[in-house]
ZAKE-907037 format. One record per residue: chain; x, y, z of N, C-alpha, C, O in turn. Coordinates in steps of 0.001 Angstrom, whole numbers. Example, Ala and Ser with C-alpha at 12.3 -4.5 7.8 and 13.67 -1.06 7.14 Angstrom:
<atoms>
{kette = A | n_x = 13190 | n_y = -5690 | n_z = 7800 | ca_x = 12300 | ca_y = -4500 | ca_z = 7800 | c_x = 13200 | c_y = -3300 | c_z = 7800 | o_x = 14236 | o_y = -3319 | o_z = 8465}
{kette = A | n_x = 12850 | n_y = -2250 | n_z = 7080 | ca_x = 13670 | ca_y = -1060 | ca_z = 7140 | c_x = 12900 | c_y = 30 | c_z = 7870 | o_x = 13409 | o_y = 1138 | o_z = 8039}
</atoms>
This chain:
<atoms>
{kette = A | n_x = 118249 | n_y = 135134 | n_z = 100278 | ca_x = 117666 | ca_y = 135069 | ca_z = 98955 | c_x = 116151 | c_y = 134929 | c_z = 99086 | o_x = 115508 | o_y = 134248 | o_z = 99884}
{kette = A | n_x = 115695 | n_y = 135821 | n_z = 98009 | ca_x = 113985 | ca_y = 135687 | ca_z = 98076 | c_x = 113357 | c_y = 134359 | c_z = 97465 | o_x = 113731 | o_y = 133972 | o_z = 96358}
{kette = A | n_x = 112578 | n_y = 133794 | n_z = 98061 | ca_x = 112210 | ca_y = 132256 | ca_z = 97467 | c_x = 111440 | c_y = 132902 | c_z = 96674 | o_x = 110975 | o_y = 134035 | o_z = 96799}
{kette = A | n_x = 111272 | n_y = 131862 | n_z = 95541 | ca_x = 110467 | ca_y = 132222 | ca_z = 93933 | c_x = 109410 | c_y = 130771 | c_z = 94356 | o_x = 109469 | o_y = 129750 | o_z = 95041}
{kette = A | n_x = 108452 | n_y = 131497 | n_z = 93429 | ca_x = 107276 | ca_y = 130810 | ca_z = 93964 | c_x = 107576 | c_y = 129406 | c_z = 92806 | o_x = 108343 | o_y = 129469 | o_z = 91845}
{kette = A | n_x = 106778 | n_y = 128223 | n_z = 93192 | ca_x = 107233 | ca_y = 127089 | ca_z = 92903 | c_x = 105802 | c_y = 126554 | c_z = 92256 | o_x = 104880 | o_y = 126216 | o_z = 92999}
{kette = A | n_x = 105679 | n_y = 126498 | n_z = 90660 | ca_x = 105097 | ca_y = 125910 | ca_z = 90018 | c_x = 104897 | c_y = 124805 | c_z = 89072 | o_x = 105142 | o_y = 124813 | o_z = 87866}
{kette = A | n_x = 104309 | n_y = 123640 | n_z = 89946 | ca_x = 104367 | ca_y = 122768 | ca_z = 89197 | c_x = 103682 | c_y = 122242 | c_z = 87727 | o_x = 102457 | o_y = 122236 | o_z = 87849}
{kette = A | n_x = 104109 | n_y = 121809 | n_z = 86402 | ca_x = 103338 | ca_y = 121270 | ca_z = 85353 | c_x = 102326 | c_y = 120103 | c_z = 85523 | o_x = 102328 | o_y = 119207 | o_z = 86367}
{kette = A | n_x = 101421 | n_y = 120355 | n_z = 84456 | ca_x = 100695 | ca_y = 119777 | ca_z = 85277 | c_x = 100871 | c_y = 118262 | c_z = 84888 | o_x = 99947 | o_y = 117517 | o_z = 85213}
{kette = A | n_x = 102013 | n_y = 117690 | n_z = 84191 | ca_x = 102392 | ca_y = 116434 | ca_z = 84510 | c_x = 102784 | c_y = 116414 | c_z = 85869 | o_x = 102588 | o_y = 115317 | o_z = 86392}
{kette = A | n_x = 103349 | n_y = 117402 | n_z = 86718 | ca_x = 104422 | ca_y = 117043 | ca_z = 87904 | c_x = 102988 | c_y = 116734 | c_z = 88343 | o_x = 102645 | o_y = 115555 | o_z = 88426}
{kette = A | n_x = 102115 | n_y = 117735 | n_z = 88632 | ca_x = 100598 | ca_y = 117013 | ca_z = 89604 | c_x = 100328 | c_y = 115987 | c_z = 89281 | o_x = 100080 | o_y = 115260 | o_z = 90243}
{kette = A | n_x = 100213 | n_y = 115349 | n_z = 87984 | ca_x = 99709 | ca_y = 113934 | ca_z = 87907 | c_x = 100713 | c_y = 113069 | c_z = 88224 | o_x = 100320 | o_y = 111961 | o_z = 88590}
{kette = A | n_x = 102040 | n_y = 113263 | n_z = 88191 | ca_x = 102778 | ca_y = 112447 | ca_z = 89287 | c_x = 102373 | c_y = 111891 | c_z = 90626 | o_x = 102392 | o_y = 110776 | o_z = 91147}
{kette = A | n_x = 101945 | n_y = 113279 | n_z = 91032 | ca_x = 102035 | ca_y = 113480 | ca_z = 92331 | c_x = 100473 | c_y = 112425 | c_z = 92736 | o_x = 100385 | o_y = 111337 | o_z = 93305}
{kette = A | n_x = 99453 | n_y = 113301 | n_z = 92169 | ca_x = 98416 | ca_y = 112222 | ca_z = 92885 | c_x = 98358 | c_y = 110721 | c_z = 92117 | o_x = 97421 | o_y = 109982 | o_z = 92422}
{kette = A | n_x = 99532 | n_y = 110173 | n_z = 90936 | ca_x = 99434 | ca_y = 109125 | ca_z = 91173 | c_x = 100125 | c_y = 108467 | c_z = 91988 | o_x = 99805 | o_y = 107296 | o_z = 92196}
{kette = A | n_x = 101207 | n_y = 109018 | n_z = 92637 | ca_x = 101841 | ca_y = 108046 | ca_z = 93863 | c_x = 101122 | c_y = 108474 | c_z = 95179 | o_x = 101619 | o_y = 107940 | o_z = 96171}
{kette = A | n_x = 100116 | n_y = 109273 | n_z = 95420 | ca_x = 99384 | ca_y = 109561 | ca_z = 96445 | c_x = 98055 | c_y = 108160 | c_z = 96343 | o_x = 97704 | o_y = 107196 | o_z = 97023}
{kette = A | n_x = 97769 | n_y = 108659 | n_z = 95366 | ca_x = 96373 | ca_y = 107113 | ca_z = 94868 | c_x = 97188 | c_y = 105872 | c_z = 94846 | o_x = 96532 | o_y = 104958 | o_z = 94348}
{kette = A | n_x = 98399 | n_y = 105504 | n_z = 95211 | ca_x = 99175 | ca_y = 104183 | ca_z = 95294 | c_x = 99157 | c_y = 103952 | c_z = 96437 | o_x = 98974 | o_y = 102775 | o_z = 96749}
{kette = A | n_x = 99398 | n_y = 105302 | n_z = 97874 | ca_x = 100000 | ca_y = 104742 | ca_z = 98926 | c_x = 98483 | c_y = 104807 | c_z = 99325 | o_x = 98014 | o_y = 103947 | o_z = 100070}
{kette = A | n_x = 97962 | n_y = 105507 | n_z = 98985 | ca_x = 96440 | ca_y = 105067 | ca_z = 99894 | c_x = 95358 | c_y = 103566 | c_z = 99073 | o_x = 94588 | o_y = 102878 | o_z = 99743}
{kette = A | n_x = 95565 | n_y = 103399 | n_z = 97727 | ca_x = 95421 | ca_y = 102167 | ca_z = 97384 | c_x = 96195 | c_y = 100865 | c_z = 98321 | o_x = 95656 | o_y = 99776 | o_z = 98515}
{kette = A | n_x = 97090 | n_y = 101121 | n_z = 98658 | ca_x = 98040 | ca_y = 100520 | ca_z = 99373 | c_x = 97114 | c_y = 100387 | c_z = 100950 | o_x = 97374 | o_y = 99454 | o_z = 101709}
{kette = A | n_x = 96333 | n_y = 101141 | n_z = 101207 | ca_x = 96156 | ca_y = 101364 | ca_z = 102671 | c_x = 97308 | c_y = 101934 | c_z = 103116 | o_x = 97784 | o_y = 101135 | o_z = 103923}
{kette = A | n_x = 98116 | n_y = 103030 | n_z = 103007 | ca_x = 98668 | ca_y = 103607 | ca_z = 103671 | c_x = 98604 | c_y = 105207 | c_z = 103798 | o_x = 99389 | o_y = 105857 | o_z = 103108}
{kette = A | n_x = 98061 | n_y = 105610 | n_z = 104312 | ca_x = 97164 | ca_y = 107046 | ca_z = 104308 | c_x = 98355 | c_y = 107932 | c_z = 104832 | o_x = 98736 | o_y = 108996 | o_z = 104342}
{kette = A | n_x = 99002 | n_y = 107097 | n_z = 106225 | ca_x = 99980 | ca_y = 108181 | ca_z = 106568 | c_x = 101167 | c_y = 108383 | c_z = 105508 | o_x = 101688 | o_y = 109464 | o_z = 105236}
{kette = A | n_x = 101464 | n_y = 107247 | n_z = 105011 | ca_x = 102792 | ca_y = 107001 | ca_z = 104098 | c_x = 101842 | c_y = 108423 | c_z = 102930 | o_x = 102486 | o_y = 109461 | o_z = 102773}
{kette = A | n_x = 101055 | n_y = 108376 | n_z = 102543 | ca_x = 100605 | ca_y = 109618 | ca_z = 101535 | c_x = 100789 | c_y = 111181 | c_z = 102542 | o_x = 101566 | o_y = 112119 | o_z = 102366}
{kette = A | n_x = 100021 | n_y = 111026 | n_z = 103319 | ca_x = 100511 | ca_y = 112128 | ca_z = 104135 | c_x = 101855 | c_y = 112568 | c_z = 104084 | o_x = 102280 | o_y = 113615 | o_z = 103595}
{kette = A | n_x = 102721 | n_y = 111300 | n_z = 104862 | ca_x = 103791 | ca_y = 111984 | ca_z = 104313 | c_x = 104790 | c_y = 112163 | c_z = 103366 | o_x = 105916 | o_y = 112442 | o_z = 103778}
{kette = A | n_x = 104523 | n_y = 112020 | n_z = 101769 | ca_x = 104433 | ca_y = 112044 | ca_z = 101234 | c_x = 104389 | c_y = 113470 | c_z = 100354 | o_x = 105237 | o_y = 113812 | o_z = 99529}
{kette = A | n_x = 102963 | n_y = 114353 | n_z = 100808 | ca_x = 102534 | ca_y = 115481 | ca_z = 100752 | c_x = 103493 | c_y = 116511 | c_z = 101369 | o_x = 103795 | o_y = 117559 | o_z = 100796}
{kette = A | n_x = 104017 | n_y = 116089 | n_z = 102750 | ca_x = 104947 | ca_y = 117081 | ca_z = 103121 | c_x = 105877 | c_y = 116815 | c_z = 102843 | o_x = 106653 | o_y = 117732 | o_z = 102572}
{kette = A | n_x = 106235 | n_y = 115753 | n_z = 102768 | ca_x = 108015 | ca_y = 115703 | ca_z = 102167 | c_x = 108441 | c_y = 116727 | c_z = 100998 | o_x = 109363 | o_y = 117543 | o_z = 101026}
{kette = A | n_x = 107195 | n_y = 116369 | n_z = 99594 | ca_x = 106605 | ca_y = 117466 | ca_z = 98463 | c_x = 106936 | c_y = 118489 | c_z = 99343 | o_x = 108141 | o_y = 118695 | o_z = 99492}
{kette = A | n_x = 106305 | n_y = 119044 | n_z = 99838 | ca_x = 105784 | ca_y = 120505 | ca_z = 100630 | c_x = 107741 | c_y = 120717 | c_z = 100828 | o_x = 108528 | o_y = 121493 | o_z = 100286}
{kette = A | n_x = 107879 | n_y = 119896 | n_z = 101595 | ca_x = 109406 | ca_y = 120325 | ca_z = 102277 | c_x = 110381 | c_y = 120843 | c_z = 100994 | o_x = 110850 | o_y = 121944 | o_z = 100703}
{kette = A | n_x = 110457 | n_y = 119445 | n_z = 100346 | ca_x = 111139 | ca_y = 119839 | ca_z = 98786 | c_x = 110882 | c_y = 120807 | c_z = 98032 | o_x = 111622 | o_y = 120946 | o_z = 97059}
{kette = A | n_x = 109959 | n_y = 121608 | n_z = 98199 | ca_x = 109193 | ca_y = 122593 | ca_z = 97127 | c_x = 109886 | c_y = 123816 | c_z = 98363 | o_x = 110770 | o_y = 124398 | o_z = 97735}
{kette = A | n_x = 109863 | n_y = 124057 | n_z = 98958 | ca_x = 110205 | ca_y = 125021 | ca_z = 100182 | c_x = 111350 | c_y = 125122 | c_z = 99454 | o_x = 111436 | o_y = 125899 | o_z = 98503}
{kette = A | n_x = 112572 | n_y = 124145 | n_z = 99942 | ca_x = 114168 | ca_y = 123506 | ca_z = 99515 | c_x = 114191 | c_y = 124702 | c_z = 98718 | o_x = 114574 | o_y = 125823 | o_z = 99053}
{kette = A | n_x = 113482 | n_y = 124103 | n_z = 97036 | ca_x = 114251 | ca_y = 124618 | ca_z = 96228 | c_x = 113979 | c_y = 125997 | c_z = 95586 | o_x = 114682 | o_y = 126593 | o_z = 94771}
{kette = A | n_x = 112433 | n_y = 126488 | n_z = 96307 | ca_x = 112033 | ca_y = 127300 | ca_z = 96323 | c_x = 113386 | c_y = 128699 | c_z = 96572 | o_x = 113916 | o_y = 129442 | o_z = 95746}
{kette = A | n_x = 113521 | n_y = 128603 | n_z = 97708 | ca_x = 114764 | ca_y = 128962 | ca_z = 98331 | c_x = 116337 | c_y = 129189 | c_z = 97960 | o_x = 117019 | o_y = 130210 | o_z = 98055}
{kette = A | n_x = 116812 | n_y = 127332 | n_z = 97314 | ca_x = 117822 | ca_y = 127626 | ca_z = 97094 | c_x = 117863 | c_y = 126070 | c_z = 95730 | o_x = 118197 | o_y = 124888 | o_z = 95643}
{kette = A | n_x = 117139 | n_y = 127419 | n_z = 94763 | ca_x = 117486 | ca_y = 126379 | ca_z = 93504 | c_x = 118696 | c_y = 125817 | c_z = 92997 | o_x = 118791 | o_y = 124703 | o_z = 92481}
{kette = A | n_x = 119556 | n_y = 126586 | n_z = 93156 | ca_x = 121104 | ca_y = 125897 | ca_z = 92298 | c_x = 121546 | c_y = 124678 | c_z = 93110 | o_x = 122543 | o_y = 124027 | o_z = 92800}
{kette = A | n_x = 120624 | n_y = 124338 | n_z = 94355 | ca_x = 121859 | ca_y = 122879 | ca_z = 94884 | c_x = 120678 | c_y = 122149 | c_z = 94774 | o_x = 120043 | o_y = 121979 | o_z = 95814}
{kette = A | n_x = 120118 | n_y = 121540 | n_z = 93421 | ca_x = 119335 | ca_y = 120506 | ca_z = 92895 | c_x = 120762 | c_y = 119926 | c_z = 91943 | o_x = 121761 | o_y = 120424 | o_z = 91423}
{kette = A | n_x = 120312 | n_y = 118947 | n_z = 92055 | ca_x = 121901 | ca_y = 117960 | ca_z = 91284 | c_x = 121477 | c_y = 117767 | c_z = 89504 | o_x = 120465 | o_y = 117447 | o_z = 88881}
{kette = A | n_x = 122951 | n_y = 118184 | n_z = 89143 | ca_x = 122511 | ca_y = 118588 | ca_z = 87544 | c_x = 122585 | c_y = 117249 | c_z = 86626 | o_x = 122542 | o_y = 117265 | o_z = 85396}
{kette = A | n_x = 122718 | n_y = 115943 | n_z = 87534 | ca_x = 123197 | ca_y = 114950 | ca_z = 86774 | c_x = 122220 | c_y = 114357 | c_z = 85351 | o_x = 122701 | o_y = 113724 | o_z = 84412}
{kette = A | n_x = 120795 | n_y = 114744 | n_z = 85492 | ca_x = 120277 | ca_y = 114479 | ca_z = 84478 | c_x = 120140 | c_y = 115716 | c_z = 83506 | o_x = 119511 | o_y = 115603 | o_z = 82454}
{kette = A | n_x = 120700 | n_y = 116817 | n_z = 83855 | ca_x = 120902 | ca_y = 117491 | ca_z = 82446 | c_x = 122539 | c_y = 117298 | c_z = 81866 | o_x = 122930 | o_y = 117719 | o_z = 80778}
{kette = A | n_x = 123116 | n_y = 116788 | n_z = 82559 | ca_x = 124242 | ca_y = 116508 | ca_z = 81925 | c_x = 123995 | c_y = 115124 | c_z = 81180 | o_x = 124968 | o_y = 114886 | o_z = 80464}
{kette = A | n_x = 123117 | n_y = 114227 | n_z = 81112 | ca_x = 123132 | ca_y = 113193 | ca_z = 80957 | c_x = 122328 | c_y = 113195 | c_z = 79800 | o_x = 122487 | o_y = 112308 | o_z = 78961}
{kette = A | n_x = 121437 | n_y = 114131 | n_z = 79640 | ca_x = 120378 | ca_y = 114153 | ca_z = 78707 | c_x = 120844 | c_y = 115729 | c_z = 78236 | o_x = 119780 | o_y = 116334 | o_z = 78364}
{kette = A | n_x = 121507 | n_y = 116383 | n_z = 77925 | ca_x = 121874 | ca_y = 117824 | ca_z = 77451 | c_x = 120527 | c_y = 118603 | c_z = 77629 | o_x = 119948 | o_y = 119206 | o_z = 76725}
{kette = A | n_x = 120108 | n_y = 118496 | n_z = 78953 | ca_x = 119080 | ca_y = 119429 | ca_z = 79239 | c_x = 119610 | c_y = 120827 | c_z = 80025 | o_x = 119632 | o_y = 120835 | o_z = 81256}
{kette = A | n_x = 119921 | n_y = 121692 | n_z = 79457 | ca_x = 121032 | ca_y = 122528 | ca_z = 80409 | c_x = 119502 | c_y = 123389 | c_z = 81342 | o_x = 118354 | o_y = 123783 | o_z = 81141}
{kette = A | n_x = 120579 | n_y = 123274 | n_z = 82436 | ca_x = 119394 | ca_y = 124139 | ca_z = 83220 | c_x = 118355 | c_y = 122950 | c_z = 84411 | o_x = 117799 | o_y = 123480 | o_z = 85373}
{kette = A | n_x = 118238 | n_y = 121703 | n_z = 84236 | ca_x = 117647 | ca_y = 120926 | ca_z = 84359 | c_x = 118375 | c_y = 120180 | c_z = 85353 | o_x = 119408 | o_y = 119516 | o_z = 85272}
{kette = A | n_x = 117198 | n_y = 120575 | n_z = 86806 | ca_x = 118084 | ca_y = 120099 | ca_z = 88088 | c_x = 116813 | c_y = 119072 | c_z = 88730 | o_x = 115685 | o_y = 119027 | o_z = 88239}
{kette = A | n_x = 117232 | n_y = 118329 | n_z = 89841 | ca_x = 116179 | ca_y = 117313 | ca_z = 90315 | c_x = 116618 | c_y = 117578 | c_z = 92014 | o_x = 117731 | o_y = 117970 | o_z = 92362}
{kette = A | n_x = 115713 | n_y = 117332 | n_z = 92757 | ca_x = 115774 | ca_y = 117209 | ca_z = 94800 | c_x = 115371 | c_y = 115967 | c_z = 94497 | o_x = 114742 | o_y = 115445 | o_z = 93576}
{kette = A | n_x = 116134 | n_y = 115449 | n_z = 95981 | ca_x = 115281 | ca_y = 113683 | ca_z = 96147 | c_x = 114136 | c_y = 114284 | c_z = 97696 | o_x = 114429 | o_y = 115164 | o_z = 98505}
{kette = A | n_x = 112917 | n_y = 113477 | n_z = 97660 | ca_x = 112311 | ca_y = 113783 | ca_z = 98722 | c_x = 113094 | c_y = 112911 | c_z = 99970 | o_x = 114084 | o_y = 112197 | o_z = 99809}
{kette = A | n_x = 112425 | n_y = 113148 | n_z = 101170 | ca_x = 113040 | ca_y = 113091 | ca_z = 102398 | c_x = 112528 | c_y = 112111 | c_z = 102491 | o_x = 111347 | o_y = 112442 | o_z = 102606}
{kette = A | n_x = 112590 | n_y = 110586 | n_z = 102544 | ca_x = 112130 | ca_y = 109496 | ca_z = 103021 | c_x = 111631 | c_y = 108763 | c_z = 102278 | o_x = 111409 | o_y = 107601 | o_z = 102622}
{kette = A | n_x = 111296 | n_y = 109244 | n_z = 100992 | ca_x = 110592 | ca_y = 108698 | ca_z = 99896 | c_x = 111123 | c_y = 108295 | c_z = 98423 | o_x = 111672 | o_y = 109300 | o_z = 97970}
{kette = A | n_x = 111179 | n_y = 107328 | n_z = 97574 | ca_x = 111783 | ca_y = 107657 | ca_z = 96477 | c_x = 111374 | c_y = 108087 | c_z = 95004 | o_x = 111082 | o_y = 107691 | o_z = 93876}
{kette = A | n_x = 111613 | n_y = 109459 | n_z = 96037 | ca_x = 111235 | ca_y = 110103 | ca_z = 94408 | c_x = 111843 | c_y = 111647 | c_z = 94213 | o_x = 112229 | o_y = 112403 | o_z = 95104}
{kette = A | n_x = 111814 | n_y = 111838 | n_z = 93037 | ca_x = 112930 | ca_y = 113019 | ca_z = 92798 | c_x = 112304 | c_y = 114118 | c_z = 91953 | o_x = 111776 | o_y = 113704 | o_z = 90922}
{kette = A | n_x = 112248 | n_y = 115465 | n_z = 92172 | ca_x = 111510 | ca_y = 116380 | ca_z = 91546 | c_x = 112464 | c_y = 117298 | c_z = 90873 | o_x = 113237 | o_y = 118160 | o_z = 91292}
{kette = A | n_x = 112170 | n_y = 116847 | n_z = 89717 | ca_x = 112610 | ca_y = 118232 | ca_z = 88393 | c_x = 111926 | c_y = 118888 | c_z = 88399 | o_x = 110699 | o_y = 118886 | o_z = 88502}
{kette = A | n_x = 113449 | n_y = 120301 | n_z = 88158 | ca_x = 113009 | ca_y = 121392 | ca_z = 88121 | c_x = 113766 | c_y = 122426 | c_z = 87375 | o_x = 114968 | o_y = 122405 | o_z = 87639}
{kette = A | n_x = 113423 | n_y = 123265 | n_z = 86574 | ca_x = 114173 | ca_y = 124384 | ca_z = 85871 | c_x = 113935 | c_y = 125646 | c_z = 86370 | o_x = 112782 | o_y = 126066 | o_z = 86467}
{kette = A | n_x = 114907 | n_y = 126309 | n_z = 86702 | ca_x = 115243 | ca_y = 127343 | ca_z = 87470 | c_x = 114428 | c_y = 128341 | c_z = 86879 | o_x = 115570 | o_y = 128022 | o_z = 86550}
{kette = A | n_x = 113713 | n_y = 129174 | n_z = 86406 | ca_x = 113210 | ca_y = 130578 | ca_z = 85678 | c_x = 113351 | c_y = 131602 | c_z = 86392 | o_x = 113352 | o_y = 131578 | o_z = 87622}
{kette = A | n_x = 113543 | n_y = 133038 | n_z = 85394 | ca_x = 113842 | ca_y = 134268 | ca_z = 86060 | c_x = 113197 | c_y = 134373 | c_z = 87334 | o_x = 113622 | o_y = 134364 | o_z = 88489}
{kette = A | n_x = 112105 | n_y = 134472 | n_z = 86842 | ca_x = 110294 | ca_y = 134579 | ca_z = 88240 | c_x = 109862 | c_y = 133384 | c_z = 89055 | o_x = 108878 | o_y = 133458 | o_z = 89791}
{kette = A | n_x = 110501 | n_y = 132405 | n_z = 88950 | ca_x = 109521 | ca_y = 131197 | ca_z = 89383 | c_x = 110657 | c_y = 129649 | c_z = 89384 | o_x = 111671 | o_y = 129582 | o_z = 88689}
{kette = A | n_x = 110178 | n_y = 128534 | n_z = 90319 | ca_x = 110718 | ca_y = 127241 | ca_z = 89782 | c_x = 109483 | c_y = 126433 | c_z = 88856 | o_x = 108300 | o_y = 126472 | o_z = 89195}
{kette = A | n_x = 109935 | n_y = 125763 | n_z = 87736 | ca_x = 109433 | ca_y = 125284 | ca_z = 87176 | c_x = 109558 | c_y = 123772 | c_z = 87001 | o_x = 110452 | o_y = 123228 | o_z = 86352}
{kette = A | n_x = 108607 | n_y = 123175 | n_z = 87623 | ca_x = 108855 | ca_y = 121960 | ca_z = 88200 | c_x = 107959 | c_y = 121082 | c_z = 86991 | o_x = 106828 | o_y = 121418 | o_z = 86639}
{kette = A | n_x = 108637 | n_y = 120007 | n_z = 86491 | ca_x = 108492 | ca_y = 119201 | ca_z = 85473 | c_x = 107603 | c_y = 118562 | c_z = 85638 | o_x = 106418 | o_y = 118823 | o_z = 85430}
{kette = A | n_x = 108423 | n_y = 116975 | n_z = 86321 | ca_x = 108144 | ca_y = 116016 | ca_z = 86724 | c_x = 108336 | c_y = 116032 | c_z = 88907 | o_x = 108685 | o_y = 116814 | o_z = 89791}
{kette = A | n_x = 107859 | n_y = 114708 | n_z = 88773 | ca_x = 107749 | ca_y = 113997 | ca_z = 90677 | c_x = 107790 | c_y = 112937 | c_z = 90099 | o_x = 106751 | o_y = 112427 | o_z = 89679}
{kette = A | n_x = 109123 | n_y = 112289 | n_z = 89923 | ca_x = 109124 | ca_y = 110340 | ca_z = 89698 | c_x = 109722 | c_y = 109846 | c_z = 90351 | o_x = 110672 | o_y = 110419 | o_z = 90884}
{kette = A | n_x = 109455 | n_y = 108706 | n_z = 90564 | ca_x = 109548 | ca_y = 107834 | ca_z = 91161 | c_x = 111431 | c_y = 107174 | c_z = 90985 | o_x = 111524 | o_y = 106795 | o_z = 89817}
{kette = A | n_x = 112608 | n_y = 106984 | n_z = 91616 | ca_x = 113719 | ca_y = 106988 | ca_z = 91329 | c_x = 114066 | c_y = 105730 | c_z = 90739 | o_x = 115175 | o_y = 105467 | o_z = 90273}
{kette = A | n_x = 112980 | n_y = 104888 | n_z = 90781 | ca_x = 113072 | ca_y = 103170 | ca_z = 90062 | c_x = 112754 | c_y = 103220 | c_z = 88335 | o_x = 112955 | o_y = 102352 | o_z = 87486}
{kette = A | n_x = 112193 | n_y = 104567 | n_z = 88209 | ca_x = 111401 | ca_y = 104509 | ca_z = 86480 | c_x = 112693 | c_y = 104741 | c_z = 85819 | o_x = 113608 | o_y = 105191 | o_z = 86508}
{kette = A | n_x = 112892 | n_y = 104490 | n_z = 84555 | ca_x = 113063 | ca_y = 104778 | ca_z = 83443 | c_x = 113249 | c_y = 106691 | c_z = 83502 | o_x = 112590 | o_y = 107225 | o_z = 82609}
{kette = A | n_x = 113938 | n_y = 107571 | n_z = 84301 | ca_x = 113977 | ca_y = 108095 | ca_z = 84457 | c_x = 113955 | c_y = 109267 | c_z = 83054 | o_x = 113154 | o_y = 110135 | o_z = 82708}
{kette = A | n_x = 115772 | n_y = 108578 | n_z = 82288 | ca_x = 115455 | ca_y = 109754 | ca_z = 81032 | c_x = 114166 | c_y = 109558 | c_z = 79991 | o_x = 113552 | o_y = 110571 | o_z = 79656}
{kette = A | n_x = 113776 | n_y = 108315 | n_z = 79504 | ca_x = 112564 | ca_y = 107953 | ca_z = 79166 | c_x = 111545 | c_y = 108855 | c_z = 79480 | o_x = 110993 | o_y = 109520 | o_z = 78604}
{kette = A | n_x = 111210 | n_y = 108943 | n_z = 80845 | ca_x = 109854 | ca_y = 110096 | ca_z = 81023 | c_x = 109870 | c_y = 111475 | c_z = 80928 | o_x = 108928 | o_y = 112254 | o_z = 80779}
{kette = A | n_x = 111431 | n_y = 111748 | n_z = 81066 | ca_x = 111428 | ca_y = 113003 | ca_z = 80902 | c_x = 111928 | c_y = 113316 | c_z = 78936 | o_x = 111872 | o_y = 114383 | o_z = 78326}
{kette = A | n_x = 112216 | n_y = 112434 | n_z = 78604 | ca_x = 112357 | ca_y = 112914 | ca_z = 76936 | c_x = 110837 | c_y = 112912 | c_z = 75936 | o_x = 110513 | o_y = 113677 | o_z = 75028}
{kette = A | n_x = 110035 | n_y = 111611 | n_z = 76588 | ca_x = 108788 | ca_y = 111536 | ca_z = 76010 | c_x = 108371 | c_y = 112218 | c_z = 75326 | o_x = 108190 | o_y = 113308 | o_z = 75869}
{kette = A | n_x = 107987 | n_y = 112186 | n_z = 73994 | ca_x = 107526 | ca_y = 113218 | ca_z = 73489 | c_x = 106568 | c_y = 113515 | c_z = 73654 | o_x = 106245 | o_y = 114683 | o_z = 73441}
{kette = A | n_x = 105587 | n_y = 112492 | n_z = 74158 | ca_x = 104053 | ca_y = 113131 | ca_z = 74742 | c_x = 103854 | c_y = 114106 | c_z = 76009 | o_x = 102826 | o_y = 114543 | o_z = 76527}
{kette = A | n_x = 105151 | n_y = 114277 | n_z = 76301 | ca_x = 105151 | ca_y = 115332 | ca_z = 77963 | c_x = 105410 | c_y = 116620 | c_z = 77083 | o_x = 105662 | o_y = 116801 | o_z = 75892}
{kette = A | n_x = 105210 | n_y = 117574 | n_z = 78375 | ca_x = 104649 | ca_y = 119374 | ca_z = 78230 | c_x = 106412 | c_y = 119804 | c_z = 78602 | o_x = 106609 | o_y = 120558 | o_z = 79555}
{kette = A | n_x = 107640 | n_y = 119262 | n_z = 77778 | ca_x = 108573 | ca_y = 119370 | ca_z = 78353 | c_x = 109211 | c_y = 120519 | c_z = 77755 | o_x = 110083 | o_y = 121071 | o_z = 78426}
{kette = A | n_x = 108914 | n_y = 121009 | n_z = 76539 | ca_x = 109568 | ca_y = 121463 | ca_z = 75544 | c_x = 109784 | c_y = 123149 | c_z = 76007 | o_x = 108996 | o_y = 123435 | o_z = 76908}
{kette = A | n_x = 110500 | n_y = 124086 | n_z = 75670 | ca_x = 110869 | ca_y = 124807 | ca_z = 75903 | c_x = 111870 | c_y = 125678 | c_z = 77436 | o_x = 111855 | o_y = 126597 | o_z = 78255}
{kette = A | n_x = 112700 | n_y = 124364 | n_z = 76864 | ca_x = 113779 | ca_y = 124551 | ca_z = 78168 | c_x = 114604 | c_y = 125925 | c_z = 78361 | o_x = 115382 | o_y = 126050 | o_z = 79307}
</atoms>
């Protein structure tokens, strides 16, 4: 299968460099590093092979279409909706948040599933 290129919203980026600005607030530069590739790895994943992202939060929230990867070492989980051309990647949260909360928000760029 041809991997579809993998674009994230630009909430998923502000996910992303806020748990990057945590682990290096933290003093932990490598933990961000890896971090970045784990991302990198996960984005490859589903790039590749979107349908085995786990559908449990669109079943949970009637988001049809609406799948999540957990990263490799880290806890956090990236939504994503499958599109003809492309993955369309939501969110990058953290697996401790309030999960359906951030993704129903009405202040997020979520709308047109």
């Amino acid at each position: 299968m041809k991997a579809k290129p993998v674009i994230p919203r630009a909430l998923a980026s502000g996910d992303v460099d806020e748990a990057i600005a945590w682990y290096v607030g933290e003093n932990a530069t490598q933990a961000a590093l890896g971090l970045i590739d784990a991302l990198e790895r996960a984005y490859s994943h589903i790039a590749h092979h979107p349908a085995t992202g786990s559908a449990r939060y669109a079943l949970e929230l009637n988001l049809a279409g609406l799948r999540s990867w957990p990263l490799k070492d880290y806890p956090y989980l990236v939504f994503y909706v499958e599109r003809a051309d492309h993955i369309d990647v939501w969110r990058v949260l953290h697996g401790q948040r309030d999960i359906p909360a951030w993704l129903l928000d009405e202040s997020t760029d979520n709308a047109g599933l």
